[in-house]
C-alpha positions as CSV (number, residue, x, y, z in Angstrom):
1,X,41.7,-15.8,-25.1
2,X,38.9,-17.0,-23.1
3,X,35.1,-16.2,-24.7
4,X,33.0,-14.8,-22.4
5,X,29.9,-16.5,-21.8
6,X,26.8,-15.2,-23.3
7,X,23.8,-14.3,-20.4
8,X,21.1,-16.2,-20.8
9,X,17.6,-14.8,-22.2
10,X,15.2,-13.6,-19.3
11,X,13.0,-16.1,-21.6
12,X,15.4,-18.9,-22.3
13,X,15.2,-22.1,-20.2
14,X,12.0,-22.5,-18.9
15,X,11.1,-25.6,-16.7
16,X,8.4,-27.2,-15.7
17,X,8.4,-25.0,-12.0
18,X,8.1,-21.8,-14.1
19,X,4.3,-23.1,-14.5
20,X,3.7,-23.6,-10.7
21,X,2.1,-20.5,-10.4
22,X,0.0,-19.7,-13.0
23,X,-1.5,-23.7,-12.8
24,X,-2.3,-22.8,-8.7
25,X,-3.3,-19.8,-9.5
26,X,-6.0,-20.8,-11.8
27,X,-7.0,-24.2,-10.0
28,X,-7.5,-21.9,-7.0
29,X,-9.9,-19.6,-8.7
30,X,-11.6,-22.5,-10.5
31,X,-12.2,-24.3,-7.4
32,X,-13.4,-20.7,-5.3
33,X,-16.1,-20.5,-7.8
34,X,-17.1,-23.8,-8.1
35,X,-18.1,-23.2,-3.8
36,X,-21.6,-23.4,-3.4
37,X,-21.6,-20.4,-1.2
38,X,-19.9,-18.2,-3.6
39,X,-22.5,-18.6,-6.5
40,X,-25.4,-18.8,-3.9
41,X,-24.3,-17.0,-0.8
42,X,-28.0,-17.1,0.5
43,X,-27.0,-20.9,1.2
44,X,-24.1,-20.1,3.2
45,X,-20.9,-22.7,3.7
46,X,-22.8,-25.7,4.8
47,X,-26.9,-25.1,2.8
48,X,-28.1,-25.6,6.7
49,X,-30.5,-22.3,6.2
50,X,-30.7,-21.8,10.1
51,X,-26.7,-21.1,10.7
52,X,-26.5,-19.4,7.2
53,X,-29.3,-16.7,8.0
54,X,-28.3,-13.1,8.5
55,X,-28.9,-13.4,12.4
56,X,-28.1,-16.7,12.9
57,X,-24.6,-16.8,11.6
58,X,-22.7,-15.8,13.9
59,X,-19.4,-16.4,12.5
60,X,-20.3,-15.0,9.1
61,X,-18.3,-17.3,7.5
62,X,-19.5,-16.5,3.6
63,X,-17.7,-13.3,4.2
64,X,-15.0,-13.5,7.4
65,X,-11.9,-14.8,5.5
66,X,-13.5,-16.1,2.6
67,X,-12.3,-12.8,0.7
68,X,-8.8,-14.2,1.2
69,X,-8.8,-17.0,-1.2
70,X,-9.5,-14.7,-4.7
71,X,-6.7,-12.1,-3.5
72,X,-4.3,-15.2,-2.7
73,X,-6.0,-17.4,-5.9
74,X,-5.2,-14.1,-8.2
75,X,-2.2,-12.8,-6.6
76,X,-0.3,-16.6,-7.3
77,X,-1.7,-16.3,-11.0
78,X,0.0,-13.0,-11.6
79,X,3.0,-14.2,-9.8
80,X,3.3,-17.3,-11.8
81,X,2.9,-15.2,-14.7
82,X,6.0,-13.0,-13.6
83,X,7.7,-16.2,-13.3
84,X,6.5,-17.5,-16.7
85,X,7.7,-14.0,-18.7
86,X,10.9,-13.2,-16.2
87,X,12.5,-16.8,-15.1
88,X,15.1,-15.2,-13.2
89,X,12.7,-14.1,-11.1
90,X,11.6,-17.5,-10.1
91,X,12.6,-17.8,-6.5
92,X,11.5,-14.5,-5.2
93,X,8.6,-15.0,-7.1
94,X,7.9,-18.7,-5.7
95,X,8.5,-17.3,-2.4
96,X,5.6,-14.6,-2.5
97,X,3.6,-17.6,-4.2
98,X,4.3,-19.2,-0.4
99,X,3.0,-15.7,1.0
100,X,-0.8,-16.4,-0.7
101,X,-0.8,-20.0,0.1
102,X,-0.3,-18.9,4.1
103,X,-3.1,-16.0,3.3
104,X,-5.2,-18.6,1.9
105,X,-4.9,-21.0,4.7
106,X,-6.0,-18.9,7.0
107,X,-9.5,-18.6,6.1
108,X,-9.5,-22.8,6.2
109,X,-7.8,-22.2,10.0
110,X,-10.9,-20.0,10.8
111,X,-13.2,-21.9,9.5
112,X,-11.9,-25.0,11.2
113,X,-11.6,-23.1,14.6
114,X,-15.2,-21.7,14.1
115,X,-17.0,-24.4,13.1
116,X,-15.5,-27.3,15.2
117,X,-16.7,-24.9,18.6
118,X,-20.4,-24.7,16.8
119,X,-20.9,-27.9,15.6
120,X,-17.9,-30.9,16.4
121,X,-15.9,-32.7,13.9
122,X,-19.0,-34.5,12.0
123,X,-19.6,-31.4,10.9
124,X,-16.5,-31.4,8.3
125,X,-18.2,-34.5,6.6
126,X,-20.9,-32.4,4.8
127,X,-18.0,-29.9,2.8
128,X,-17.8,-30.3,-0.8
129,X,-15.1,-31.2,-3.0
130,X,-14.2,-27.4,-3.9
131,X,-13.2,-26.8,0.0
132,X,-11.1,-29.5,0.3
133,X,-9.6,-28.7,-3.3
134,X,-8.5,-25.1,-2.0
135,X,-7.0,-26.5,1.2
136,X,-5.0,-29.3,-0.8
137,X,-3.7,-26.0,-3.0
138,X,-3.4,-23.5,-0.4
139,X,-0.7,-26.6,1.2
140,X,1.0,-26.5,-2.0
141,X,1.4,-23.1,-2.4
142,X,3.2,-22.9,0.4
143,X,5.2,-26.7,-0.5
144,X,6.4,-25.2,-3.7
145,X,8.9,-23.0,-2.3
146,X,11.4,-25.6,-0.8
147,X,11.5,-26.9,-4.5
148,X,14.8,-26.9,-6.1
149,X,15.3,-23.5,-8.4
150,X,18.1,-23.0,-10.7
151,X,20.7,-20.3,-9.9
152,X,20.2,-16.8,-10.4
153,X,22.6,-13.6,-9.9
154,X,22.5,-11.8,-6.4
155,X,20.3,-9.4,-7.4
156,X,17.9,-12.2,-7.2
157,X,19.2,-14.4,-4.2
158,X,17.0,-15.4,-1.4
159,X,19.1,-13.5,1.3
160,X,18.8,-10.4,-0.9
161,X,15.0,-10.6,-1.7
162,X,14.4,-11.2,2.0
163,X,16.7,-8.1,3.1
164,X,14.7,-6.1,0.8
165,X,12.3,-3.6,2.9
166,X,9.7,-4.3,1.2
167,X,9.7,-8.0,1.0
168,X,9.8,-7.3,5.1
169,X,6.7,-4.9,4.9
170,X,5.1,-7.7,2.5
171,X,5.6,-10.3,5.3
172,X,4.7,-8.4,8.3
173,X,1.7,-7.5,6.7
174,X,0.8,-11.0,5.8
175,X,1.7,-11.7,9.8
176,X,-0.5,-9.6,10.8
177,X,-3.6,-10.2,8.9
178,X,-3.0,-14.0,9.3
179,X,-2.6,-13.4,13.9
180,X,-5.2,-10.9,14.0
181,X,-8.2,-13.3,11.3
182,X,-7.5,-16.5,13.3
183,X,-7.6,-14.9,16.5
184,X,-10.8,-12.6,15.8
185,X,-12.3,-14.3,12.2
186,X,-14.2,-10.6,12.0
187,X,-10.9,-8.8,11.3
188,X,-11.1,-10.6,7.7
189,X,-14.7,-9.5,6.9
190,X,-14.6,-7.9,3.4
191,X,-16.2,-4.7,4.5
192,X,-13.0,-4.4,6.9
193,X,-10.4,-5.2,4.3
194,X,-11.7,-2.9,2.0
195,X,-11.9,-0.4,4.8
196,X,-7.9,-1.1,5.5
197,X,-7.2,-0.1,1.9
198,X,-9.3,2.9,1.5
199,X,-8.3,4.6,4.7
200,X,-5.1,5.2,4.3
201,X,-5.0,5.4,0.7
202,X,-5.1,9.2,0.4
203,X,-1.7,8.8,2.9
204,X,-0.4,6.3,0.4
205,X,-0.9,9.2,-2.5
206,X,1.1,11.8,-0.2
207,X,3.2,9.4,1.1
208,X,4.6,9.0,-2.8
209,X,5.0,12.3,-3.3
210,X,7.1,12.6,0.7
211,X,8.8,9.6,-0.7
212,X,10.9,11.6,-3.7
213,X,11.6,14.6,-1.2
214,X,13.2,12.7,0.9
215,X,15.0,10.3,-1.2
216,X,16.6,14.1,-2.3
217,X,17.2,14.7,1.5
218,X,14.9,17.0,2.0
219,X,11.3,16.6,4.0
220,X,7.9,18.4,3.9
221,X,6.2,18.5,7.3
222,X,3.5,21.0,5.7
223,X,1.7,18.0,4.3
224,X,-1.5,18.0,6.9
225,X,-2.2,21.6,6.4
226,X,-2.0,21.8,2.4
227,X,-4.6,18.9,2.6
228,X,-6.6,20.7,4.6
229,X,-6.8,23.9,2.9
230,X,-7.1,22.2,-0.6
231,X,-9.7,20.0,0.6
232,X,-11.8,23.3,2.0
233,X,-11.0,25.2,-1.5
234,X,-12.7,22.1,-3.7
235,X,-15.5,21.7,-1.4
236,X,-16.1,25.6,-1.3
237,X,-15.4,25.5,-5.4
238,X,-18.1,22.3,-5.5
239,X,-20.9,24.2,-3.6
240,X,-20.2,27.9,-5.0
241,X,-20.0,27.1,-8.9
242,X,-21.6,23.7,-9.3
243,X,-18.2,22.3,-11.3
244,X,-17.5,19.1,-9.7
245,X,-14.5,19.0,-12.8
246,X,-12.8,22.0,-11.2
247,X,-13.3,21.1,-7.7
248,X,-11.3,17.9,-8.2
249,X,-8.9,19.2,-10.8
250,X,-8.1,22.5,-8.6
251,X,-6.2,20.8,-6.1
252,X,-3.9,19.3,-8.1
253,X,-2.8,22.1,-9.4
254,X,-2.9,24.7,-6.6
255,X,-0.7,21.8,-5.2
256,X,2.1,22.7,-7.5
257,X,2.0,25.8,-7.3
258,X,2.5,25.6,-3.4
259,X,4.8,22.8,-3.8
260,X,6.5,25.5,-6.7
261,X,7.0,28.4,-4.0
262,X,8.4,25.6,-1.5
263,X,10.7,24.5,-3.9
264,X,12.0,27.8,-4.9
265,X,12.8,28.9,-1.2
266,X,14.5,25.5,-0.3
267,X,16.3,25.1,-3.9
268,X,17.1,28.5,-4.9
269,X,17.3,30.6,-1.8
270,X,18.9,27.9,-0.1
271,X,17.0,27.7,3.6
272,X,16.6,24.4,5.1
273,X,13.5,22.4,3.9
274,X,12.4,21.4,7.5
275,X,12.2,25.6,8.3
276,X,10.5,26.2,4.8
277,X,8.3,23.8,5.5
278,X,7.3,24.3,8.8
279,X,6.6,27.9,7.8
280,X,4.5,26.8,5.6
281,X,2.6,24.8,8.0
282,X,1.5,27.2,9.8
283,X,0.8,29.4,6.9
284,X,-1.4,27.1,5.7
285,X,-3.0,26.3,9.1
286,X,-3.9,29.8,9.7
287,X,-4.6,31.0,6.4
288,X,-7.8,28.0,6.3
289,X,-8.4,28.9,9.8
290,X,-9.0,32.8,9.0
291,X,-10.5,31.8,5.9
292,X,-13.4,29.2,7.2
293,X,-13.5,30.9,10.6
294,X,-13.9,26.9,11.9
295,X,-16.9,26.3,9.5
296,X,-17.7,23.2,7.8
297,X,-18.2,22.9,4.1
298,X,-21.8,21.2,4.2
299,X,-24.4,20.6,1.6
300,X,-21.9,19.1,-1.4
301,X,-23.2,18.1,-4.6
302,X,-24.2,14.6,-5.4
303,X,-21.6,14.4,-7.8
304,X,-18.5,15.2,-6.0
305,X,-17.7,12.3,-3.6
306,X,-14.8,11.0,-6.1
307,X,-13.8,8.1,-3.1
308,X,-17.2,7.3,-2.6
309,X,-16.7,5.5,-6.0
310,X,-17.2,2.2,-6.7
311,X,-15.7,1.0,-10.4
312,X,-15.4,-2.5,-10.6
313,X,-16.5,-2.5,-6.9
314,X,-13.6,-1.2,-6.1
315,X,-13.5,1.9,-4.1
316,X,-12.1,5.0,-6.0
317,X,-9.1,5.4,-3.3
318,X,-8.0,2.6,-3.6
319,X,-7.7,2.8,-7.8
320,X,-6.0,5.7,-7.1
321,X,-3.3,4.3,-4.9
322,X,-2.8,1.5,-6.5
323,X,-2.3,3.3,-10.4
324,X,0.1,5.8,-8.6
325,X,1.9,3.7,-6.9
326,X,2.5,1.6,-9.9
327,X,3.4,5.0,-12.3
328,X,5.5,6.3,-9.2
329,X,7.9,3.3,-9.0
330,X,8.3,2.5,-12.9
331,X,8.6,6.3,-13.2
332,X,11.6,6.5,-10.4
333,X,13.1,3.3,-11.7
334,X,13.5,3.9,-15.5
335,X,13.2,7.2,-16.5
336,X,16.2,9.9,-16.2
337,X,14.6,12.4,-14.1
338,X,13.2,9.9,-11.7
339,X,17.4,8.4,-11.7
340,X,18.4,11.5,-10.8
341,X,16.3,12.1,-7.5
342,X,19.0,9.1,-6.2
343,X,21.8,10.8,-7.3
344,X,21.4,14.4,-6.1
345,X,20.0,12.5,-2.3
346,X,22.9,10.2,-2.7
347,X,26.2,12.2,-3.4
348,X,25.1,16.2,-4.4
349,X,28.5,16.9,-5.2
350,X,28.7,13.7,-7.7
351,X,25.7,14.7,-9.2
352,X,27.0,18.2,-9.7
353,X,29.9,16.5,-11.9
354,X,27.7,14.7,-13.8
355,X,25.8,17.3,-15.1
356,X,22.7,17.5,-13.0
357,X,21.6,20.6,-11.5
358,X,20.9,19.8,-7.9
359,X,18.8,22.8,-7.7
360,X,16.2,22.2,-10.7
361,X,16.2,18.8,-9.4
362,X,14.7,19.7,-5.7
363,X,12.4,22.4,-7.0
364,X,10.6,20.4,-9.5
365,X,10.5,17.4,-6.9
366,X,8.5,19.8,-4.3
367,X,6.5,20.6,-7.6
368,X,5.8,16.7,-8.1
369,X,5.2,16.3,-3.9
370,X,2.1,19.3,-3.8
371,X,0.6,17.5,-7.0
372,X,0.4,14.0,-5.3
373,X,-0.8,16.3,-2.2
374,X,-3.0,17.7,-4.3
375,X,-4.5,14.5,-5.3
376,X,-4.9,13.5,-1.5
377,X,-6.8,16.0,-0.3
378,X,-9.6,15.4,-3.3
379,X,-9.3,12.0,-1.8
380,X,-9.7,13.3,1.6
381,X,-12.4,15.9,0.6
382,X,-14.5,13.6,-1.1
383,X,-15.0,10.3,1.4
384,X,-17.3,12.2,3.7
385,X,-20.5,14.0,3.4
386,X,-18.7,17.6,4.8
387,X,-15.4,18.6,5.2
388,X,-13.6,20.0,8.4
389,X,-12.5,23.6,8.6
390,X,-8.8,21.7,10.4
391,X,-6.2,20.0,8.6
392,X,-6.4,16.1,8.9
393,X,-4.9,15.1,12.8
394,X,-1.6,13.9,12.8
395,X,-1.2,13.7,8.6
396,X,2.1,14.7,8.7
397,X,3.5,12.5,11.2
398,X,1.5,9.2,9.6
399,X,3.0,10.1,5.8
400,X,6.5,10.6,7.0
401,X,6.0,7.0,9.0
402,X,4.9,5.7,5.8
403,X,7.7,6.5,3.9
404,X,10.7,6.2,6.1
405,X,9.1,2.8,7.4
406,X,8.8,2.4,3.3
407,X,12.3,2.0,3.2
408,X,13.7,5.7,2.2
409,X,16.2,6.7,4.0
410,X,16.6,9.8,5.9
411,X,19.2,10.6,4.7
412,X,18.3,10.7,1.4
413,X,19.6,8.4,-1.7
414,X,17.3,5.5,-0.9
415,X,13.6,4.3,-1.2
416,X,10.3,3.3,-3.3
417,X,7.1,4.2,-3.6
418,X,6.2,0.3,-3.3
419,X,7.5,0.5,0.0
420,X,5.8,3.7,0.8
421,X,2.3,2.1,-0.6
422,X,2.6,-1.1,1.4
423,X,3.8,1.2,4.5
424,X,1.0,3.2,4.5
425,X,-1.2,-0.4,4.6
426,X,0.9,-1.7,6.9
427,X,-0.1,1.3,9.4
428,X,-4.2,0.9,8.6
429,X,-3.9,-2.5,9.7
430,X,-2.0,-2.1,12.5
431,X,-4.5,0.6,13.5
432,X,-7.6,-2.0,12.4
433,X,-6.3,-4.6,14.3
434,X,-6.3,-2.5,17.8
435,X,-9.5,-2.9,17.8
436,X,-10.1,-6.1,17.3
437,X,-7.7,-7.6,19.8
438,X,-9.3,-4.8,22.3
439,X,-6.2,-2.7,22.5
440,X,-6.7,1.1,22.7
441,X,-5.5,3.1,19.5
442,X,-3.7,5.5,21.3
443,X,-0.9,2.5,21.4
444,X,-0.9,3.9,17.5
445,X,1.3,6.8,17.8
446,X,3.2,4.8,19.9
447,X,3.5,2.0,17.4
448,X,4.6,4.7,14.6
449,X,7.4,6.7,16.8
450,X,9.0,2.6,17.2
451,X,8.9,1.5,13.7
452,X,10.7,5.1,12.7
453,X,13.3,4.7,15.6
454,X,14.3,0.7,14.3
455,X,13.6,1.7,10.9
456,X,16.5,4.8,11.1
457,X,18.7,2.9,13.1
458,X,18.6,-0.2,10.6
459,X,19.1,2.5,7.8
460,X,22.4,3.3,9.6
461,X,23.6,0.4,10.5
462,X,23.2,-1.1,6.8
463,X,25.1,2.4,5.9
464,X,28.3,1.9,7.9
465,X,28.2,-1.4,6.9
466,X,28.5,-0.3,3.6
467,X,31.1,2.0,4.4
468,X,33.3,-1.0,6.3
């Protein structure tokens, strides 16, 4: 009788290149806050007082890329960190490692490219030892993933973690930012990165929530009007009582209850979630149209602008997403409920033999969907000084893009919130970029109607494949 072989310990056999990470990711860090214009930015990159001014500087090089090498510094440690607690995961992980070196050497490709036109190659002479230190690592970053790694299953193989959509969404994002920062250096000022983020980070929120509908095979297309009407009801619940707690926790919660009524009609009474929904739509629409008569909710309390927030100097939004996202996904992946969202969108009538009631499932799961919508439109409400009496332009169309570009499929059965997340990113710098390579934004729309087309037809194609 042959023994079976034991499987090793996600812990057991560490090596040496289980440490690459974590010992980049620090020297990185280390070497970014030894730079002399990082502890004194009134010196700027060079201490020559006349390029470094405010007016002078036209490149702005203290901020114009330079955010990139903390986010690729701290995004290799917590890599090498996965690697160090989870070795199996040490090729994807070495891979995304080779993601933050290329981020990373971007801002030395700007700087190069700016500095050489301004002042010639002499120039480079007068750089400390810390510059030189982050180009020398930002190389090896990206060196360290044609080192030999020992064999893992095929969960983990490199044609698998490269197929996966969001590896793809991870890669065209870091494409993009890397084109569009060499090409305009502006596009990688930290004001416009954090702008990127917070934008579209009350889509992100909704998109989570479109995310779970779908993967059931349903859709909500009533997203931009709930937002809307939610967003009026906490401003108008802001300025009338004074209870900035109730203004942001109303939402939420009249959220679910529309999500609840949605949910019941699709589930129960069994009509089509694209009619239910686009009822609903214009419900909504012309219930906050009656109700505001087009007037703006002006004069809002101090206290209310929730994404005006800086914590950490962070913005708020972008806490938000980020939390969510991370909840959403561990939620979907581990826990029963969030198991069986796969398996009523996957096969309704296996799901109906294993026990699971298809239509609890999809009514609680619009539930879910209006309390994530209900999050978004405090988000929404609360980045401006007023708040329109019209539901958000296009919101429906841009969350949908977000998550069926996120990887679910259409269908139903398939997708993340990661992939949502990084989607919805994806879209705000797409849309960011337009205008700094001097291309109109109307091309956006454009833009989203093509990556739902290949994304659909890739979905389908991977589908019969499967079927073959």
């Amino acid at each position: 009788m042959t023994a079976v072989a034991a499987a090793p310990s996600a812990s057991a056999d560490r090596r040496a290149t289980h440490f690459i990470g974590v010992i980049l990711g620090v020297l990185l860090l280390a070497a970014y806050f030894a730079l002399p214009f990082v502890n004194q930015p009134e010196l700027g990159a060079t201490g020559i007082t006349t390029l470094t001014q405010r007016g002078n500087n036209e490149f702005e090089l203290e901020t114009n890329g330079l955010v990139l090498l903390p986010i690729a510094a701290a995004a290799a440690l917590g890599l090498g960190l996965w690697t160090v607690f989870s070795p199996r995961h040490e090729r994807v992980t070495s891979i995304l490692i080779g993601g933050s070196g290329v981020v990373a050497l971007a801002y030395f490709i700007i700087f190069f490219k700016a500095y050489l036109e301004a002042k010639g190659s002499s120039y480079l002479g007068s750089m400390a030892f810390g510059f030189w230190a982050m180009l020398a690592l930002a190389v090896l970053m990206i060196a360290q993933t044609v080192l030999p790694r020992a064999s893992t299953g095929e969960e983990f193989s490199i044609r698998r973690v490269l197929g996966n959509q969001e590896m793809i969404l991870l890669g065209g994002l870091i494409a993009l930012v890397t084109i569009v920062g060499i090409s305009n250096p502006r596009y990688l000022a930290e004001r416009n990165i954090t702008d990127v983020l917070q934008s579209h980070a009350y889509i992100a929120v909704a998109a989570i929530g479109t995310t779970m509908v779908i993967i059931t095979g349903n859709i909500d297309i009533s997203i931009g009007s709930l937002v809307g009407l939610l967003a009026i009801i906490s401003g108008r619940i802001a300025t009338d009582t004074g209870l900035i707690w109730l203004a942001w926790l109303a939402p939420p919660v009249l959220g679910m209850v529309a999500g609840g009524v949605t949910g019941f009609l699709v589930a129960y009474m069994r009509i089509p979630s694209i009619v239910v929904t686009l009822g609903m739509l214009s419900i909504l629409k012309g219930m906050l149209l009656i109700w505001t008569a087009g007037s703006r909710v002006v004069d809002l309390p101090e206290g209310f602008f929730l994404a005006q927030m800086r914590p950490l100097n962070i913005p708020m939004p972008v806490w938000f997403m980020v939390v969510l996202t991370i909840l959403a996904a561990l939620w979907m992946r581990y826990s029963g409920f969030g198991r069986s969202l796969y398996a009523v969108g996957g096969n309704k009538e296996a799901a109906r033999l294993s026990g699971l009631s298809e239509h609890r499932i999809v009514f609680q799961v619009f539930v879910i969907n209006g309390f994530f919508v209900g999050i978004s439109s405090v988000l929404y409400a609360t980045q401006l000084t007023i708040i329109q009496a019209t539901p958000p332009p296009g919101m429906e169309l841009t969350v949908i893009t977000a998550a069926v570009v996120g990887g679910v499929s259409i269908l139903g059965g398939t997708g993340t919130a990661i992939g949502a997340t990084l989607a919805a990113i994806l879209l705000s710098a797409i849309r960011s970029s337009m205008v700094f390579v001097n291309l109109s934004p109307f091309w956006l729309r454009a833009v989203q109607g093509l990556l739902i087309l290949v994304t659909v037809l890739a979905d389908l194609l991977r589908r019969r494949r499967q079927r073959v």
